[in-house]
C-alpha positions in Angstrom: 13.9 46.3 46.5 12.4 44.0 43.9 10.4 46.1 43.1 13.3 47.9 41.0 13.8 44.1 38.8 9.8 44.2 38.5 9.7 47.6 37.1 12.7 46.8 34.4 10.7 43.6 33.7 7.8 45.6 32.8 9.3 47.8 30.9 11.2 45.0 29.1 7.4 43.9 28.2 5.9 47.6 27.4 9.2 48.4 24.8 8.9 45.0 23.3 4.9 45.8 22.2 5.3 49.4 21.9 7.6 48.3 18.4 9.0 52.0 18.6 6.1 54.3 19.3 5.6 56.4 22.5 4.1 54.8 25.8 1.7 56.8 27.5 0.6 54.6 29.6 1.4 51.6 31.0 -1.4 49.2 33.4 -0.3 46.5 35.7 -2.2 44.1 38.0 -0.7 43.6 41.5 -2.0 41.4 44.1 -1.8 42.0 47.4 0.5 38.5 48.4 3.2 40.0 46.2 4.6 42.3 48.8 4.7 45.4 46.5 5.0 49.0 47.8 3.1 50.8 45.2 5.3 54.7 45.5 8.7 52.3 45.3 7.4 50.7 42.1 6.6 54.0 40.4 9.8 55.2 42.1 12.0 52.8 39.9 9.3 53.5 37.4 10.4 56.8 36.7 14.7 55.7 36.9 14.4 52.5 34.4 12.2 54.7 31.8 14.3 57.2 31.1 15.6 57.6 27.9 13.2 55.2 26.6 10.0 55.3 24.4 8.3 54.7 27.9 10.3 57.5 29.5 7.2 60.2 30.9 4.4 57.4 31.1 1.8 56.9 33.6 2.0 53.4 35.7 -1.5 52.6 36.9 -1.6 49.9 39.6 -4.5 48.0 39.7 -4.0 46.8 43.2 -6.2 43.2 43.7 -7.0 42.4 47.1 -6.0 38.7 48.8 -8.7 36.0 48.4 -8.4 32.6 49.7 -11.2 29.8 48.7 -12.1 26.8 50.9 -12.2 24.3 48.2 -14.3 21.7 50.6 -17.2 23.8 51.7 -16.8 27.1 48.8 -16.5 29.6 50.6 -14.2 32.7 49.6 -13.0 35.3 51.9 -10.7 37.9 51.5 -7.5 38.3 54.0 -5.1 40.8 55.5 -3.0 37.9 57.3 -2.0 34.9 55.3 -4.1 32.7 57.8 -5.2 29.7 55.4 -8.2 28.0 57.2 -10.9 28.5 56.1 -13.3 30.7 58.6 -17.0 28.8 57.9 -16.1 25.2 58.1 -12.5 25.5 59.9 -10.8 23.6 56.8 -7.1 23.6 55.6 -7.4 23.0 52.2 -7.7 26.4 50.8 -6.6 28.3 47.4 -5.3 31.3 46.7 -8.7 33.0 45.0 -6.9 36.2 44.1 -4.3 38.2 45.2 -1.2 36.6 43.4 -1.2 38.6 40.4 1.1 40.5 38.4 0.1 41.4 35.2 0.9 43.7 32.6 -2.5 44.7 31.6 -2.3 46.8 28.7 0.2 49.8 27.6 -1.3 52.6 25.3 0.7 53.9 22.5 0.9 57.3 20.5 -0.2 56.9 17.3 2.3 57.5 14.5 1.8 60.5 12.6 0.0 60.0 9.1 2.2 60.4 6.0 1.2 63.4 4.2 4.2 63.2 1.5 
């Protein structure tokens, strides 16, 4: 369910730079170690827009696959279980590569109308 307080924080983010104008669409990075369900985040999506400048937008999800790094030997690998050791030299002093983003990539706004008084 936090996906609900990450969709409100988003939007917090997209009215904040839209400065008034309509949201078309709205871009987000999301790593895979976040734990987010994609269709419940454009669920909520929908609920926290409405009545808002943002209210009818598209939310694309960038969805970023886990990486962890070995930082002893270089390697990088990408991961479906969180198993941090590192598969070529078998070392336990790994980084998290990718995979542990969430990012409000960009939001595109409707231009204003030209004044033609």
């Amino acid at each position: 369910m936090h996906e609900l307080s990450i969709a409100s924080a988003v939007l917090e983010s997209a009215l904040s730079h839209a400065a008034g104008r309509r949201v078309s669409d709205v871009r987000l990075r999301v790593g895979g170690l976040r734990q987010i369900v994609p269709d419940s985040l454009t669920f909520y999506w929908d609920i926290v827009t409405r009545d808002t400048v943002c209210e009818g937008s598209t939310l694309d999800l960038d969805l970023i696959d886990a990486r962890l790094a070995c930082e002893p030997c270089g390697r990088e690998w990408a991961i479906d279980m969180p198993i941090f050791r590192c598969p070529t030299c078998g070392g336990d002093k790994v980084r998290i590569a990718a995979g542990d983003e969430l990012e409000l990539e960009s939001i595109e706004v409707e231009e204003e109308p030209a004044c033609t008084g």
